[in-house]
C-alpha positions in Angstrom: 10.2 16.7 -28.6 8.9 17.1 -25.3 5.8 18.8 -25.9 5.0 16.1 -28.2 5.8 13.6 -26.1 3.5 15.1 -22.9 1.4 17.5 -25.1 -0.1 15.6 -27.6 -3.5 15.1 -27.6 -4.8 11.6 -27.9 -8.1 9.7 -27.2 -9.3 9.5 -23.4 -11.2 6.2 -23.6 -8.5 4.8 -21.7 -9.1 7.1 -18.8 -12.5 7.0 -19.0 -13.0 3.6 -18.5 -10.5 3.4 -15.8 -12.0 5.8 -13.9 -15.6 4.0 -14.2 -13.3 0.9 -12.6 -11.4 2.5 -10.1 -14.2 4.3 -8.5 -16.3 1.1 -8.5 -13.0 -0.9 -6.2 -12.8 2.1 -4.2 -16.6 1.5 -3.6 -15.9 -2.1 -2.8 -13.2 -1.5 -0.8 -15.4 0.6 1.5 -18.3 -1.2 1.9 -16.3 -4.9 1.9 -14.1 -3.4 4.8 -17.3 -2.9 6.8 -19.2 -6.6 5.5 -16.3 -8.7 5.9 -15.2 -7.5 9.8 -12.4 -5.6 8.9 -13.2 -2.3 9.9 -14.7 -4.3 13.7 -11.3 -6.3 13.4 -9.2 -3.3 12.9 -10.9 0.1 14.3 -13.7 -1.0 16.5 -12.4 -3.8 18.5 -8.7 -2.3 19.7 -9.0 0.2 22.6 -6.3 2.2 20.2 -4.3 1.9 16.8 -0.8 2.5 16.2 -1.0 4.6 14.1 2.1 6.1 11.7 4.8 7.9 14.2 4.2 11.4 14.0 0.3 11.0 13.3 -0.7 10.9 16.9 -3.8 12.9 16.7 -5.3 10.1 14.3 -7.4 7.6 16.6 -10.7 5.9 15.5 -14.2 7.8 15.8 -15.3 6.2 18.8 -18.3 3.5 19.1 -19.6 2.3 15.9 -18.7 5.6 13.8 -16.1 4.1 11.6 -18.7 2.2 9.7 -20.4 5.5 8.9 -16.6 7.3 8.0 -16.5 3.9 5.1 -19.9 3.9 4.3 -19.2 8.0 3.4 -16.1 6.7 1.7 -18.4 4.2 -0.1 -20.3 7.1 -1.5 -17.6 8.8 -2.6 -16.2 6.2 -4.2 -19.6 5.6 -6.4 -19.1 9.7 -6.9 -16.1 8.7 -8.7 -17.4 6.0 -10.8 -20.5 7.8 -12.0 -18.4 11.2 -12.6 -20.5 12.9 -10.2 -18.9 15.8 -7.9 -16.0 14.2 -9.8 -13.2 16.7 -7.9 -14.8 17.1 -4.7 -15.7 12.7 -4.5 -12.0 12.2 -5.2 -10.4 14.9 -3.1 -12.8 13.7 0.0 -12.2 9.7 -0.8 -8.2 10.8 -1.0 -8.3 12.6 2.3 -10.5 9.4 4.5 -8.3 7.0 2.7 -5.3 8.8 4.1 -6.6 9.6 7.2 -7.3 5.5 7.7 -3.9 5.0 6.2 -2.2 6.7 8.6 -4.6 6.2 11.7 -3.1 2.3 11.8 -0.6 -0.2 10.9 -2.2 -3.5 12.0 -2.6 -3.7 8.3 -0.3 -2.4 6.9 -0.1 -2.9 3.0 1.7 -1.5 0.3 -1.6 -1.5 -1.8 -3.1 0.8 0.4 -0.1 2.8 -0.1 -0.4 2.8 -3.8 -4.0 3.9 -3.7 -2.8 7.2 -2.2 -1.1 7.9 -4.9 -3.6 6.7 -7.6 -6.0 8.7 -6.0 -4.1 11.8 -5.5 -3.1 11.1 -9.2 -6.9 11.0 -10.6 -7.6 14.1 -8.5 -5.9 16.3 -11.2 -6.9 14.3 -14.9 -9.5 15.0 -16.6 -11.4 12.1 -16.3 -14.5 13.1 -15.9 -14.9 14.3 -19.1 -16.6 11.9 -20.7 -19.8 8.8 -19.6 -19.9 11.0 -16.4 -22.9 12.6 -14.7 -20.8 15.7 -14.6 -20.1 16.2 -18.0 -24.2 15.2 -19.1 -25.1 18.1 -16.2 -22.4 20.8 -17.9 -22.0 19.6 -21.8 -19.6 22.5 -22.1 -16.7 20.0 -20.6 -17.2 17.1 -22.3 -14.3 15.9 -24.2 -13.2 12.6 -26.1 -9.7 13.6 -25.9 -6.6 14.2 -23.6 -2.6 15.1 -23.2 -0.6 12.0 -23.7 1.2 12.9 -20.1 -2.4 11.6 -18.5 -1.8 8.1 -19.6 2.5 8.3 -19.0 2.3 9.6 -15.7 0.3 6.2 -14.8 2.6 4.0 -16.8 5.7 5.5 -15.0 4.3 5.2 -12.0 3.5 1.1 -12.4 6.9 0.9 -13.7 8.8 2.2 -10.6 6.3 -0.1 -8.6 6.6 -2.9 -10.5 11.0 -2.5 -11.0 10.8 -2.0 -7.0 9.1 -5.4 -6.5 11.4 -7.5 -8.4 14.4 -6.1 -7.4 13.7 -6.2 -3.3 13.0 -9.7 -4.5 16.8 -10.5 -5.3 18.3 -11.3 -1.5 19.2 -14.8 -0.4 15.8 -15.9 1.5 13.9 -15.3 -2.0 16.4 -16.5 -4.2 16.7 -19.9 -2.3 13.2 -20.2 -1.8 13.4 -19.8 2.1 10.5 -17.1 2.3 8.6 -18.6 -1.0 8.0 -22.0 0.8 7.2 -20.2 4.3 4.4 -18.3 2.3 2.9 -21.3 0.9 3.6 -23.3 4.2 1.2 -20.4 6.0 -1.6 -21.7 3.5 -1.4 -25.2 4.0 -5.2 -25.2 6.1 -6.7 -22.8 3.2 -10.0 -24.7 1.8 -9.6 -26.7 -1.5 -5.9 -25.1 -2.9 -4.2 -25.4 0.4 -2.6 -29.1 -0.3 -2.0 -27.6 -4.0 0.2 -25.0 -2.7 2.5 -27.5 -1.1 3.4 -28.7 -4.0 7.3 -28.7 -4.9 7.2 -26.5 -8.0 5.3 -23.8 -6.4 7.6 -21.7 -4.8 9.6 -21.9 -7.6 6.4 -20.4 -9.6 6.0 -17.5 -6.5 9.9 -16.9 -6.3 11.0 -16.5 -10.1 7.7 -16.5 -11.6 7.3 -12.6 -9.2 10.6 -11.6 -10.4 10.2 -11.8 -13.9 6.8 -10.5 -14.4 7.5 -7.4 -12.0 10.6 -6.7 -14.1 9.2 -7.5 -17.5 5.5 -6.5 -17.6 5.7 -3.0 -18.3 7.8 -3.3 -21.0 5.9 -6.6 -22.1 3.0 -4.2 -22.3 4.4 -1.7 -24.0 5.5 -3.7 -27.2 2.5 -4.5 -29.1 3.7 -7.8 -30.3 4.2 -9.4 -26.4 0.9 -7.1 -25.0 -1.6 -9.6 -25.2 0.7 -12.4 -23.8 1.8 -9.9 -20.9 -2.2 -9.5 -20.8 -2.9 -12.7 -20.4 0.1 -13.5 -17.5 -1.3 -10.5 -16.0 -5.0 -12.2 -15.4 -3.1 -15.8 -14.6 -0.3 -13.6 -11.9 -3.0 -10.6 -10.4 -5.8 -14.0 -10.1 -3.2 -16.5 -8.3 -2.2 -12.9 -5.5 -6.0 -12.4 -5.1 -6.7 -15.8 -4.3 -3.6 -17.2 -2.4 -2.6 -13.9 -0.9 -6.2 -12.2 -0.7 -4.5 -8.7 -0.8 -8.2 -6.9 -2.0 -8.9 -5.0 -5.1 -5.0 -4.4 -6.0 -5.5 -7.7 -8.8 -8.3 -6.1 -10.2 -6.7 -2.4 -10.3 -3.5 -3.8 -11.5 -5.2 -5.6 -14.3 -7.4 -2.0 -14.7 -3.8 -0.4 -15.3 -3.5 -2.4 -18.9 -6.6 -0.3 -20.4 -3.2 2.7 -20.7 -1.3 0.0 -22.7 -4.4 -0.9 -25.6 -5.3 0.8 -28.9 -8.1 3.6 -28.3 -9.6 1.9 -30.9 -9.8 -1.5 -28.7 -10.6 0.5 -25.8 -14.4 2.1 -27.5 -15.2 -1.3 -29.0 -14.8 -3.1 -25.8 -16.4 -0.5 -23.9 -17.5 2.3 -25.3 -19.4 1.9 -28.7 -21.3 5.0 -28.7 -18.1 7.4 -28.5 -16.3 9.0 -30.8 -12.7 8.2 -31.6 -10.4 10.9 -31.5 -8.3 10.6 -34.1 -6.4 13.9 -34.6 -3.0 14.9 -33.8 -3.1 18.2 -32.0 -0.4 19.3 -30.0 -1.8 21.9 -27.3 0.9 23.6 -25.1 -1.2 24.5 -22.3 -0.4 27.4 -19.3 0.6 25.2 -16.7 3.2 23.7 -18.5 6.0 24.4 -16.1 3.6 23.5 -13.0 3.4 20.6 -14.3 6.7 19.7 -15.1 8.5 20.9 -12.0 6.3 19.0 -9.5 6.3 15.8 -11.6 9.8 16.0 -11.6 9.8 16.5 -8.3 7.3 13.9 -7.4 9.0 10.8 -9.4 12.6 11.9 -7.9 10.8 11.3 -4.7 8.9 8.4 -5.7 12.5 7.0 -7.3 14.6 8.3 -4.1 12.1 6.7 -1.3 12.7 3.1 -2.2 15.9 3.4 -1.8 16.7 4.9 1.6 17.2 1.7 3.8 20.3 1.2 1.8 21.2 4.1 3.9 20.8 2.8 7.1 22.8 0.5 9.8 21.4 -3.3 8.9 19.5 -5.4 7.3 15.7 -3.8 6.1 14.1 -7.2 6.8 15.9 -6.7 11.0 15.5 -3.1 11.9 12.0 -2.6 9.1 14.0 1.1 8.7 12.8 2.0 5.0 10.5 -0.8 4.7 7.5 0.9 4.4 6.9 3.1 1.5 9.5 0.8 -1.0 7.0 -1.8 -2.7 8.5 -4.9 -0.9 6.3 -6.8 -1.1 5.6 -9.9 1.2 9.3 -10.8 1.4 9.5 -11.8 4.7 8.2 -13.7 7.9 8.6 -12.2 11.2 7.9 -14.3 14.2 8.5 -12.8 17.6 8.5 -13.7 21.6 8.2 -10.7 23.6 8.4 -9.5 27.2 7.6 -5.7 28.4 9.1 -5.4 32.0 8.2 -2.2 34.2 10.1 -0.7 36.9 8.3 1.8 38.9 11.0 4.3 40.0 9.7 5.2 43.5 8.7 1.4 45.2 11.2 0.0 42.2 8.5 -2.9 42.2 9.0 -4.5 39.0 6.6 -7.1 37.0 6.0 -8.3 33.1 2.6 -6.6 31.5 0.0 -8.8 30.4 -0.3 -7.6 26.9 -4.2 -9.1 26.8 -4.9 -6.3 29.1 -4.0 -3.5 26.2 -3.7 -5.3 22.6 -5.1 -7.6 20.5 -4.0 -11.4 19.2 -3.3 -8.7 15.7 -1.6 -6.2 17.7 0.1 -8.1 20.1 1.7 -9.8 16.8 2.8 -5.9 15.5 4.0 -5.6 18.9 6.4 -8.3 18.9 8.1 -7.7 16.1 7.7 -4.4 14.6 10.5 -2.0 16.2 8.4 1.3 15.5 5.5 -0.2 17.3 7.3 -1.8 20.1 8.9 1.8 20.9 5.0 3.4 21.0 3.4 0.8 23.1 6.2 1.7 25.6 5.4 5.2 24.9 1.9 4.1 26.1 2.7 2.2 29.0 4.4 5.5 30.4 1.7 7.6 29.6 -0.5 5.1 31.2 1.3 4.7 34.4 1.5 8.7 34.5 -2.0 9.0 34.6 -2.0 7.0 37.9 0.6 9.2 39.0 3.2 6.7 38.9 6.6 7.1 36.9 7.7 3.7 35.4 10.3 2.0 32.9 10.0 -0.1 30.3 12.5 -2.5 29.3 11.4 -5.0 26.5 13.2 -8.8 26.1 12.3 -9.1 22.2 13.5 -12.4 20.5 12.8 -12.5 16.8 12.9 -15.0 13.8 13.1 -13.5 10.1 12.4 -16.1 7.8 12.3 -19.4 9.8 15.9 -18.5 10.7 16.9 -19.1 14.4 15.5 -16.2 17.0 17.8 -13.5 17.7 17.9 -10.6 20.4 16.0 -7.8 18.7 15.6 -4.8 21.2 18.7 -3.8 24.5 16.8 -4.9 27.1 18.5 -2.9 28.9 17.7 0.5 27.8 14.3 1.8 29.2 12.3 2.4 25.9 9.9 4.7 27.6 12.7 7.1 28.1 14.0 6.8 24.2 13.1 9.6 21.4 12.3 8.1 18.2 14.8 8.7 15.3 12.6 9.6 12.3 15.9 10.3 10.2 18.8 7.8 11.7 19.0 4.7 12.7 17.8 3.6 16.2 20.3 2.9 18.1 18.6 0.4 20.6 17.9 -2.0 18.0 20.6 -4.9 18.2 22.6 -5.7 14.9 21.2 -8.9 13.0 24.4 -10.1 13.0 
């Protein structure tokens, strides 16, 4: 039952044409990070990033190098659509994208996230096998065919994404519309749709309208009498996130996604007219069976387990952002934050508040107000810093916070010197005040 279920061999147009797609965003995404000011904004401009804890070696190549670093990723990202290099383009675009991913959190997106995994994903199918350069230069690999797990393994993986979404979207400040109406408030100056979006009913259209479509699309999909409904909801739902929300090429990959859910059939007429259909029914047990197996398993236990770990921890996710990243929720709250950094130089015990336009920008000063991880390593900084000069220094941070409109609390003890603090990569922190 199994092997049929993984082993079966069925047509690859699907993964064909998604790969044609998914290398040409990944091209997009390169080259409109560099034409829109995002890689200035984000990698040029600061004098540092905060990167992920842990990840300290990863700073930006300095002076005007990180437009070369996405204009390579650019390339490679073309590699991938045209099926050229196919392993080494993805492997290399895989490895910049982390290397970005993890080199700053200014941005911080769960989409970036996900495209991580997609791309580590395509780096072991086969879908090059087929309207690629690779497979016209060596004919012996072509192929109009592939194992069923090729297409599961990417509708298993939306559906853990898409289950995740709606169900962080079931707490009190969704449910009441709270967060929904401080989204659309945000987008009141937007040009053209920004009075639109004050309209009553629209929260009520993000709020419910998100929870049932990330908890029912899959499935809609999957049933081939509600699939091209579910289609079209899809084009109407990804089309309102890429224009209210502007969260970059996600829309367009999630709407890629519903190739895995068509006929092959569908798939060749719509796109590619000149291949063949495979149409047998072949079950091919192939050698790396239990490679592939165990470290699937593994890897969805993980992806499954990951989601859930804030449960684990002291407070509320939204408060102490312990297990946020890394869970798919997704733009469920508003942070706002008013934040001091006092430091005490232990030999003349002078003591004064930093001027944080001397070290950050408008972005990071933002991250640094609110964001406990990042709070902690700009204290780190300050000490290192003051070291340099040969001077030996405290910081205690006064850190009043607002989730979701509601009134501003006490987020970090002022009075414990963050500078001297470890960070806690598997408990909670301990200088974090309780929400409550």
């Amino acid at each position: 039952m199994l092997n049929r279920f993984l082993f079966k061999q069925i047509d690859n147009s699907a993964l064909v044409v998604f790969r044609i797609i998914f290398g040409l965003l990944c091209f997009l995404e390169s080259v409109g990070a560099i034409f829109t000011g995002w890689v200035k904004r984000t990698l040029i401009d600061p004098d540092f990033t905060f990167n992920f804890i842990g990840f300290d070696f990863l700073q930006p190549l300095p002076g005007d190098l990180m437009y070369y670093y996405y204009f390579v990723m650019g390339i490679f990202g073309l590699g991938i659509m045209l099926g050229y290099k196919y392993r080494v383009s993805i492997i290399s675009f895989t490895l910049m994208w982390c290397g970005v991913y993890f080199m700053q959190k200014s941005s911080y997106n769960n989409h970036y996230y996900l495209l991580i995994l997609l791309c580590a994903i395509m780096a072991i199918l086969p879908a090059h096998r087929f309207a690629s350069l690779d497979a016209k230069l060596n004919p012996s690999i072509k192929s109009i065919q592939m194992p069923a797990w090729c297409k599961w393994i990417f509708v298993l993986q939306l559906f853990i994404v898409y289950t995740y979404a709606s169900v962080a979207k079931i707490y009190p400040d969704w449910l009441d519309l709270s967060t929904p109406k401080l989204l659309m408030e945000s987008k009141r100056n937007y040009p053209v749709i920004g009075s639109f979006l004050q309209n009553d009913f629209i929260p009520y259209l993000v709020a419910y309208g998100g929870i049932l479509y990330d908890g029912l699309i899959i499935p809609l999909l999957l049933w081939k009498r509600t699939r091209k409904i579910a289609f079209f909801a899809s084009i109407f739902f990804h089309m309102f996130n890429s224009i209210v929300f502007q969260v970059g090429i996600f829309p367009y990959l999630a709407l890629a996604f519903s190739l895995f859910f068509f006929e092959a059939e569908k798939i060749n007429r719509w796109f590619l007219k000149r291949k063949p259909l495979y149409t047998g029914n072949d079950v091919i047990i192939p050698s790396y069976k239990p490679l592939l197996v165990g470290v699937s398993a593994v890897y969805f236990v993980v992806q499954i387990l990951l989601p859930l770990r804030h449960h684990v921890i002291p407070d509320d996710v939204l408060w102490t952002e312990e297990g946020h990243r890394l869970s798919w929720r997704m733009m469920l709250r508003s942070k706002s934050g008013s934040t001091s950094y006092k430091i005490v130089n232990h030999t003349t015990k002078e003591s004064f508040n930093v001027n944080l336009d001397e070290y950050l920008t408008k972005k990071q000063q933002r991250l640094a107000s609110t964001k406990p991880d990042v709070i902690w390593q700009f204290s780190q900084r300050l000490k290192r810093i003051y070291k340099e000069k040969g001077q030996d220094i405290s910081v205690y941070v006064n850190c009043l916070v607002s989730v979701n409109g509601k009134p501003y609390k006490q987020l970090i003890n002022p009075e414990v010197d963050l500078a001297a603090q470890d960070w806690s990569y598997f408990s909670h922190t301990t200088w974090l005040l309780p929400s409550n």
